[in-house]
LOSEVO-297511 format. One record per residue (C-alpha): residue in one letter; y, z, x. Coordinates in pm, whole numbers, plus 50000, padded with zeros to 5 digits. Layout:
AYZX
...
END
This chain:
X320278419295875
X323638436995887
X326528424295843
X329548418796103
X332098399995897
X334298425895840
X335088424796202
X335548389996165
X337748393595819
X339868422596063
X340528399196301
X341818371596109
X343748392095884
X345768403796221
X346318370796350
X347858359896049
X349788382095958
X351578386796284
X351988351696312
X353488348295981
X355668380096043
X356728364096373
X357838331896158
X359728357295898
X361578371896177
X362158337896281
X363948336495946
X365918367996006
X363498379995732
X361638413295744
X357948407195900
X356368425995614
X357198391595396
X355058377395656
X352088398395616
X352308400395250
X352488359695254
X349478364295491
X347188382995247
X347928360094961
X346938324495166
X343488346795308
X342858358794925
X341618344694621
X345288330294537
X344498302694811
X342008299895028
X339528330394994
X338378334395351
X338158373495338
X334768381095198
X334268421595295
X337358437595008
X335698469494967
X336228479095371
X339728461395350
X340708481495066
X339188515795233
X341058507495520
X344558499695351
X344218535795142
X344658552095551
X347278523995588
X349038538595246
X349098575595444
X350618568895761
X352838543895591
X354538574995363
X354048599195652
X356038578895890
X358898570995598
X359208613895571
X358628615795985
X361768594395998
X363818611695734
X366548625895865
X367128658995665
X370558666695817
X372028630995709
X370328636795390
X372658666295317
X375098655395460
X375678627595190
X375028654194938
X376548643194599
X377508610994673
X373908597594707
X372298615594481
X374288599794242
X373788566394348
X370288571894379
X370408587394022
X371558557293910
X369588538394079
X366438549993949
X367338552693568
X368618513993514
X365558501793687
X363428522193494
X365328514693184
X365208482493229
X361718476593364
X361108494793064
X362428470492844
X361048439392973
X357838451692966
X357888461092646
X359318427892488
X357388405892678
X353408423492755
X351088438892518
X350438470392750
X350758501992626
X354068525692631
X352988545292987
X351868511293119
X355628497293004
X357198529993147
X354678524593515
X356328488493556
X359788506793543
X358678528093763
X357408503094033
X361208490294001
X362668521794106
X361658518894415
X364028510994737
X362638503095077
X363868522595359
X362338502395597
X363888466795470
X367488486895420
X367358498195766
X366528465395931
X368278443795737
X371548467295861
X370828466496183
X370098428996240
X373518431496071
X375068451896322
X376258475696049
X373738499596054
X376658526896185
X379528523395891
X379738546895627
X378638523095364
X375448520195568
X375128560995579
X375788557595191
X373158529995168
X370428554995389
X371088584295189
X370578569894858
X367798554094948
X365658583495107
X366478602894761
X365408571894548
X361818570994712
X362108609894656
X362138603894324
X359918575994288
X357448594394470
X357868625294208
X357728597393929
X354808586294030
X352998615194014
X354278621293679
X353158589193574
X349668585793712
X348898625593559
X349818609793231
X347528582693222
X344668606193208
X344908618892816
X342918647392907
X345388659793117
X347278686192956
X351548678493041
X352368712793111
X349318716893323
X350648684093524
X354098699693594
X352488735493656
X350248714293937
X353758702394064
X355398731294069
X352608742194271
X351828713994521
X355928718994644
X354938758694654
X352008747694891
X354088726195110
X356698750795145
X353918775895252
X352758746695512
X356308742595654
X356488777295734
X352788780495874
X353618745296088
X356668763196258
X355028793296315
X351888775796467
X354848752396638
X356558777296804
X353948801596929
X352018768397092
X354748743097190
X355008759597546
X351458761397623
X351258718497518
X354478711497756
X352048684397953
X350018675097688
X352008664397380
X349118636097319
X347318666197104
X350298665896913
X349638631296749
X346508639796687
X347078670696480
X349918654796353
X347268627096217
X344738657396113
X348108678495905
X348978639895757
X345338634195649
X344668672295542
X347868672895328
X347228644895141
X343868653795083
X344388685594918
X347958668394735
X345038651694563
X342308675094559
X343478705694397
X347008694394292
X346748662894126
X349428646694309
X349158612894486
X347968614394834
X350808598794940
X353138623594858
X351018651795028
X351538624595337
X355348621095274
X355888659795273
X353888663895600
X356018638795789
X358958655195635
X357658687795760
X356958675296138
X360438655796175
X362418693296183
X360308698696539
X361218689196874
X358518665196954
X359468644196621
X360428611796841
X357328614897025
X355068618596759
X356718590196562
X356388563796877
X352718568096867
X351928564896480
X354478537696521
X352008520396730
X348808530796521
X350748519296227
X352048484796398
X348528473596568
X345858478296272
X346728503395951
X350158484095823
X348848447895861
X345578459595702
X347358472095378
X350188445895345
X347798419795338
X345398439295121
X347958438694851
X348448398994841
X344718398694852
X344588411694498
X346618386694359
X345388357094198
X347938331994104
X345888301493981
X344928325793735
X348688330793630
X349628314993292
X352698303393219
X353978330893017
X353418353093340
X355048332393561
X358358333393321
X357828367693291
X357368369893703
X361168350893736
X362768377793460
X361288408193615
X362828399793962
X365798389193816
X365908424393677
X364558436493970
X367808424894100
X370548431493869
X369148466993773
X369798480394124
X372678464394215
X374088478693869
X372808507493874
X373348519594241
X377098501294219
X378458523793971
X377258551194065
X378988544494419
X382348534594190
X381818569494061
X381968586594352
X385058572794493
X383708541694677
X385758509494599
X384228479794459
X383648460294781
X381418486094927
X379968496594603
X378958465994605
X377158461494933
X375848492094859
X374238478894518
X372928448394738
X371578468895020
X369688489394742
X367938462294622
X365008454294844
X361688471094734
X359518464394989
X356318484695049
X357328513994885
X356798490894569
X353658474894694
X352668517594734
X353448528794379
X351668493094241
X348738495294399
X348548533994335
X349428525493909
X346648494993968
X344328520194053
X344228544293752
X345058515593511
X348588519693516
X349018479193551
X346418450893452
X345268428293744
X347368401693581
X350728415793631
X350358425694035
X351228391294062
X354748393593912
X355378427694129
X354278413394460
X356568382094366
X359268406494299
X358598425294635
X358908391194813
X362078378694654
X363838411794697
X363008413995045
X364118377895117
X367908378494901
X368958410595043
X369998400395383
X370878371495267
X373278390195057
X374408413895239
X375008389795494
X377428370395270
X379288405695137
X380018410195498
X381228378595511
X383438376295257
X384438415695314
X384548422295699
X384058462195727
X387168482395790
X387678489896188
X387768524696086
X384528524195888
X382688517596160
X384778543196419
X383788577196242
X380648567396174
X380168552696560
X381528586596731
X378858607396430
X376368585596608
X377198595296975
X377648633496833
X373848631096732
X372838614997073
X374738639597255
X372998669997075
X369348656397100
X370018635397477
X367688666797627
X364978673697368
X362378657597630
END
C-alpha cells in the first residue's frame, strides 16, 4: 500500500512552525527562531512525529536555492558600492576573527580533523541579512547610516562565506587537486559573467513583447535559479547555492526585480522556507548530547558572539566610525541566522561536521538570533541615533523611491 504520510508530516510541519513563528514575533523575535524551534520539538530531539526525512530533506535542498537566490535577488548592487571600503573592511574583519576563533575552539575542545576545525570557523562567519534587516526595521532604524554600514557589511560577509564555502567543501575531497578547485572557481565566476550578459541580452530583446504577462517571468526566473545552480555543481564544483546566489544577483539589475521577488517571496513564505528551517532542527538530537558538548555548545556561542562584535567593531573604528556606532554595528553583525543553518547543513553533508556537533551550531543560530535585538535595542537605548544620522540617510531613501516610483 503506498504511503501518504509525507503529506501528513508536510502539514504538520507548516502548522507548527507558523504558529511558533507567530509566538517569536510575538516576542519581537525573528519567526525563523520559531520554525527552527518547530523542527527540533517534531524531530528526534523531542517528540519524533515526522517519520518521511528522506522527502523532507529533498524538499529543504529546493528550500536551500530559493533561500540564496532571494538573498542575491534582494542585493542591492548600487548600495553595495556605494559603501565601498568601509564595509569591506568591516566585513573583512568580520570574517577572519570568527574564523580564527571558531578555529580555535574547535581545535582545543573536538577531536575532528584540521578542515573539519577550519569548517566550524567557517559556519561562524556567517551574518544573516535577513535577521539584520528585520531586527532594524522593527527598530525603526533601518534608514541611518550605521544601518547602511550594518547592510553593506553584511551582503559582503555572506559573499565571502559563500566563496569560503566552496573552498572548504572542494577540500574535503583529497582527491581533489587545490589548484584544480580554484581553476573551477575562476571558472564558475567566468560562466556567470557570460550568463549576466546572455540574461540582459535575452532581457532586453523580450521585455516588450511580456509587458502583460510578467507571470512567465517568475517562472524562468525559477528555471535560470534552478539551472544555475545545477551546473555551479555539475561541472564547476561549486555549491549549488552559490550558482543560486549569482542568479538572483544577476536578475535584481532588471526592471521586473520587485516583481519577481514578491512572488518567490510567496513560494518561499508558504512551503520551501518552513520546509528547510525545520528540516535543520530535525537533525538534531539533543538527548544524545553529552555534557562535554553541551559546554562546548555555551563556548561556541559565546564566541559566536564576541568574535563578530570584535571583529566587525574594529574594523568600523578603523574606518572612521566612533565607538558607539562601531559598536551597534558589531551587535547588528552578530546574528547568523539561516545563512549558518545553509553552510552547516551543506559542511554536514560532505562530512565537513559530525552529526554530534549540528547541535551546538543550531544552538548558536538560536541564541544569536534571539540577543541581537535585544542588543541592539539596548545600544539604541543607551545611544539615541544622531538627528542627522537618520536625515541623509532618510532623503538617500526618498532619492531611490523617486528614481524607481515608475518602473511598473
Amino acid at each position: 500500500m503506498e504511503s501518504y504520510q509525507f503529506i501528513l508530516d508536510v502539514a504538520v510541519i507548516l502548522i507548527f512552525t507558523k504558529t511558533l513563528g507567530l509566538i517569536s514575533k510575538k516576542f519581537n523575535m525573528p519567526q525563523v527562531v520559531g520554525a527552527l524551534l518547530a523542527g527540533l520539538i517534531l524531530g528526534p530531539a523531542f517528540l519524533g512525529v515526522i517519520k518521511d526525512a528522506d522527502f523532507i530533506k529533498s524538499v529543504a535542498e529546493i528550500g536551500v536555492i530559493i533561500l540564496m537566490f532571494c538573498a542575491g535577488l534582494e542585493t542591492d548592487i548600487n548600495g553595495l558600492k556605494k559603501c565601498g571600503k568601509a564595509s569591506f573592511v568591516i566585513a573583512m574583519c568580520g570574517v577572519l576573527v570568527p574564523l580564527a576563533g571558531g578555529f580555535a575552539i574547535a581545535y582545543l575542545m573536538t577531536d575532528s580533523s584540521i578542515i573539519q576545525d577550519v569548517f566550524l570557523g567557517v559556519i561562524l562567519t556567517a551574518t544573516s541579512v535577513s535577521i539584520t534587516v528585520e531586527t532594524l526595521r522593527e527598530l525603526g532604524k533601518l534608514k541611518s547610516k550605521t544601518a547602511n554600514a550594518i547592510l553593506g557589511a553584511a551582503i559582503i560577509d555572506d559573499i565571502l562565506g559563500i566563496i569560503g564555502l566552496t573552498i572548504i567543501t572542494s577540500m574535503a575531497d583529497k582527491s581533489v587537486n587545490i589548484g584544480m578547485v580554484m581553476l573551477k572557481i575562476v571558472g564558475f565566476f567566468v560562466f556567470v559573467a557570460g550568463a549576466g550578459v546572455c540574461a540582459y541580452l535575452i532581457y532586453n530583446k523580450f521585455k516588450d513583447k511580456f509587458v502583460e504577462k510578467r507571470h512567465r517571468y517568475s517562472i524562468l526566473a525559477l528555471a535560470a535559479c534552478l539551472l544555475m545552480s545545477y551546473c555551479a555543481e555539475y561541472f564547476f564544483g561549486v555549491a549549488d547555492i552559490t550558482g543560486a546566489f549569482f542568479a538572483g544577483l544577476i536578475i535584481a539589475s532588471t526592471e521586473r526585480t520587485s516583481y519577481i521577488g514578491s512572488k518567490f517571496d510567496v513560494l518561499s513564505y508558504l512551503f520551501f522556507s518552513p520546509m528547510f528551517f525545520a528540516s535543520i532542527g530535525l537533525q538534531v538530537e539533543l538527548p544524545k548530547m553529552s555534557a562535554a558538548i553541551i559546554i562546548f555548545s555555551i563556548l561556541l556561542t559565546i564566541v559566536a558572539m564576541l568574535t563578530k562584535v570584535v571583529g566587525c567593531g574594529v574594523g568600523a573604528l578603523a574606518c572612521g566610525y566612533n565607538m558607539k556606532r562601531s559598536l551597534r554595528i558589531g551587535i547588528g553583525m552578530i546574528s547568523r541566522g539561516e545563512v549558518a543553518l545553509i553552510v552547516a547543513d551543506k559542511g554536514a553533508k560532505v562530512g565537513l561536521i559530525d552529526q554530534d556537533l549540528m547541535g551546538p551550531v543550531v544552538i548558536v543560530v538560536i541564541a544569536t538570533t534571539i540577543i541581537t535585538p535585544l542588543l541592539l535595542k539596548l545600544s539604541y537605548k543607551t545611544h539615541p541615533v544622531p538627528p542627522q544620522d537618520i536625515q541623509e540617510s532618510h532623503y538617500e531613501g526618498l532619492e531611490q523611491i523617486a528614481k524607481h516610483r515608475d518602473t511598473y
